[in-house]
C-alpha positions in Angstrom: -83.4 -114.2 37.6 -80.4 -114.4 35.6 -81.8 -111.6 33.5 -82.3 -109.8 36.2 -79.0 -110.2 37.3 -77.4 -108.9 34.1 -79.7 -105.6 34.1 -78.1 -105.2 37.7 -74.6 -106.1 36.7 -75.2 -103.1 34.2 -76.3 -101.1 36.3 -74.0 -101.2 38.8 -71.3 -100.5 36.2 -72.9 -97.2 35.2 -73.4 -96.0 38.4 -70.1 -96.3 39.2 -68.7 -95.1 35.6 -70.5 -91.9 36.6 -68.9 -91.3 40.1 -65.4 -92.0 37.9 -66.6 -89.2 34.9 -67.8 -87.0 36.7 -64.9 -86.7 39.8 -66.7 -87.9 42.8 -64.6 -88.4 45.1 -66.4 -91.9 46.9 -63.9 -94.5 46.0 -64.9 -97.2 48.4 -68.5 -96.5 46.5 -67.6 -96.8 43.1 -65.3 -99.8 43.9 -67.8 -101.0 46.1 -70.5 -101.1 42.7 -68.0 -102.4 40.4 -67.3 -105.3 42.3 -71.4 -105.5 43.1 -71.7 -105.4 39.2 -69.4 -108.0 38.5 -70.4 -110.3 41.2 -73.6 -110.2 39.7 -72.4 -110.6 36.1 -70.6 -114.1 37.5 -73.5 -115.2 39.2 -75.6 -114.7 35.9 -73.1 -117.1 34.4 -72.7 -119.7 37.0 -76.6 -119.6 36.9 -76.8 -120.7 33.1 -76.6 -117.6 31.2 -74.0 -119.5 29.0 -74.7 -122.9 28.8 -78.5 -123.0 29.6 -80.2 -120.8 27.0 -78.8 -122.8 23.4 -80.3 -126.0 25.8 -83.5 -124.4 26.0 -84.3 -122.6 22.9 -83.2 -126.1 20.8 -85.5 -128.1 23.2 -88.5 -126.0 21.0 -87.4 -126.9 17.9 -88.4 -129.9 15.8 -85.8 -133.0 16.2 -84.2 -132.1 12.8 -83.5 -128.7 13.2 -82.1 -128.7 16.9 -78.4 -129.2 15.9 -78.5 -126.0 13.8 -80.4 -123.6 16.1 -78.4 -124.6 19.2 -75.1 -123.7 16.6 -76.9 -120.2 15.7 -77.7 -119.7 19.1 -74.1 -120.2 20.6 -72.4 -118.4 17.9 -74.0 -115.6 17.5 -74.0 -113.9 20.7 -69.8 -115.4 21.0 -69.7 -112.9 17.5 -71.7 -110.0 19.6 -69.3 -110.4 22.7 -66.0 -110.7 20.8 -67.2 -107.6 19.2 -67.8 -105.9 22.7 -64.7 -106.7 23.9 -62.9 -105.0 21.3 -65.0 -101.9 21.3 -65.2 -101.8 25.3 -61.9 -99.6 26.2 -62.6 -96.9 23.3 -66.3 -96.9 24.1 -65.5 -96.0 28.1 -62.6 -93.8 26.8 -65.2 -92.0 24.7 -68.8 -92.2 26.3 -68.2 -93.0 29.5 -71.5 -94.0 31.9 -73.6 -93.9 28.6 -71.7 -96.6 27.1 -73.7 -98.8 29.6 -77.5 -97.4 29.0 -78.1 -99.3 25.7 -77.3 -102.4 27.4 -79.1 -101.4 30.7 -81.9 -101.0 28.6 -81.4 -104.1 26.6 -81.4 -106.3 29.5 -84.0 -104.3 31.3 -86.2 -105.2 28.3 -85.5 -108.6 28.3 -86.2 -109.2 32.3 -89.4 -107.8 31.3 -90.3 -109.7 28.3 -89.3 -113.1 30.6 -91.3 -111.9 33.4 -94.5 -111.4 31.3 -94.0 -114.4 28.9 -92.6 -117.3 31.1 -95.0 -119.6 32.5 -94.7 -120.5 35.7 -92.4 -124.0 35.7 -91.3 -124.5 39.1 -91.8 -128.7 40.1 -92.5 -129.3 36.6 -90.7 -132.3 34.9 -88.9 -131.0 31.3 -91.2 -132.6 29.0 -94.1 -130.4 30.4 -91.9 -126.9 30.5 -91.0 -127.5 26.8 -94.5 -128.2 25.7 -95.6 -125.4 27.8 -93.1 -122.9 26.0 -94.0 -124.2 22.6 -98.2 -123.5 23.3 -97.5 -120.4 25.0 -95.1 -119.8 21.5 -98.1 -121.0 19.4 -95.4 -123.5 17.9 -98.6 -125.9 17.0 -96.0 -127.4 14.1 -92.9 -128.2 16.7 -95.2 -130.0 19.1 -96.7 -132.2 16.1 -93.2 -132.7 15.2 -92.2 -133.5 18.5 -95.1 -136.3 18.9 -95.0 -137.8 15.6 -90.8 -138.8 15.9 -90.0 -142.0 17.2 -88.6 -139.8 20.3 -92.2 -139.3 22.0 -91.5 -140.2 25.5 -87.8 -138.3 25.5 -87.9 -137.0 28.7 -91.6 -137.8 29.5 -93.2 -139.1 32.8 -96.0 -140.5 30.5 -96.4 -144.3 30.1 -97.6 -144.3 26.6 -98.7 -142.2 23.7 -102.0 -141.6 24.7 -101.1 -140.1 28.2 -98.8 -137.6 26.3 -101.9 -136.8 24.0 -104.0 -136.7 27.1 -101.8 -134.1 29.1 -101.1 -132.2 25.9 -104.8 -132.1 25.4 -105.1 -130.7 29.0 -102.4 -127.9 28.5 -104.7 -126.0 25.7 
């Protein structure tokens, strides 16, 4: 969903970049899409753009690693925005609409890619949407890693070690 919402935030953007390039006299319309666009954009962030994806993606890694990743994932795209921000005025002052349809097409891509590759995980409990991520991920090493630290019920419903082995059994 939040995807989503970022492909339509785009969208929105270039749509009404195009009625302001082009001289199309529909102001209420362009206005009208670029406050669409950045409703959207907000509502991608309040959703857990931000804050929810460095969560997730360290919850697949192994114990010893999840420090790091969750630092690479944060900075990274922080580096790829700051950039954008600088580049934004020249890039509309120069390309206009097209300055949106590499990012349309970015997010576009990755809705996709989520929509093909998540699992379902509604009413699931956080241990079983991690471990369900990892075998869909064929991250065989990270669940082994996961189960042999002393934190094997972190998060877990299970009662003991061999229920966890029991409903990771059932998983594959």
């Amino acid at each position: 969903m939040v995807s989503g919402l970022c492909a339509f935030e785009w969208l929105c953007y270039c749509i009404a970049q195009f009625f302001v390039d082009f001289h199309i006299s529909i102001s209420w319309f362009s206005s009208s899409l670029g406050i669409l666009g950045a409703l959207c954009g907000q509502a991608a962030l309040n959703l857990g753009l931000l804050n929810m994806t460095p969560i997730l993606v360290s919850e697949l890694c192994a114990q010893a690693a999840r420090a790091v990743i969750s630092e690479i994932v944060q900075v990274i795209p922080l580096l790829i925005c700051f950039f954008m921000v600088l580049l934004y005025p020249s890039a509309v002052s120069q390309l206009g609409f097209a300055t949106y349809i590499p990012l349309i097409a970015i997010s576009a891509m990755l809705f996709y890619l989520l929509y093909k590759n998540l699992p379902e995980t509604r009413g699931l409990p956080v241990d079983k949407i991690v471990r369900r991520l990892s075998v869909t991920r064929s991250r065989r090493n990270t669940i082994r890693a996961l189960l042999e630290t002393h934190h094997v019920h972190y998060g877990s419903f299970a009662n003991s070690e061999e229920e966890l082995i029991a409903n990771e059994e059932h998983i594959d």
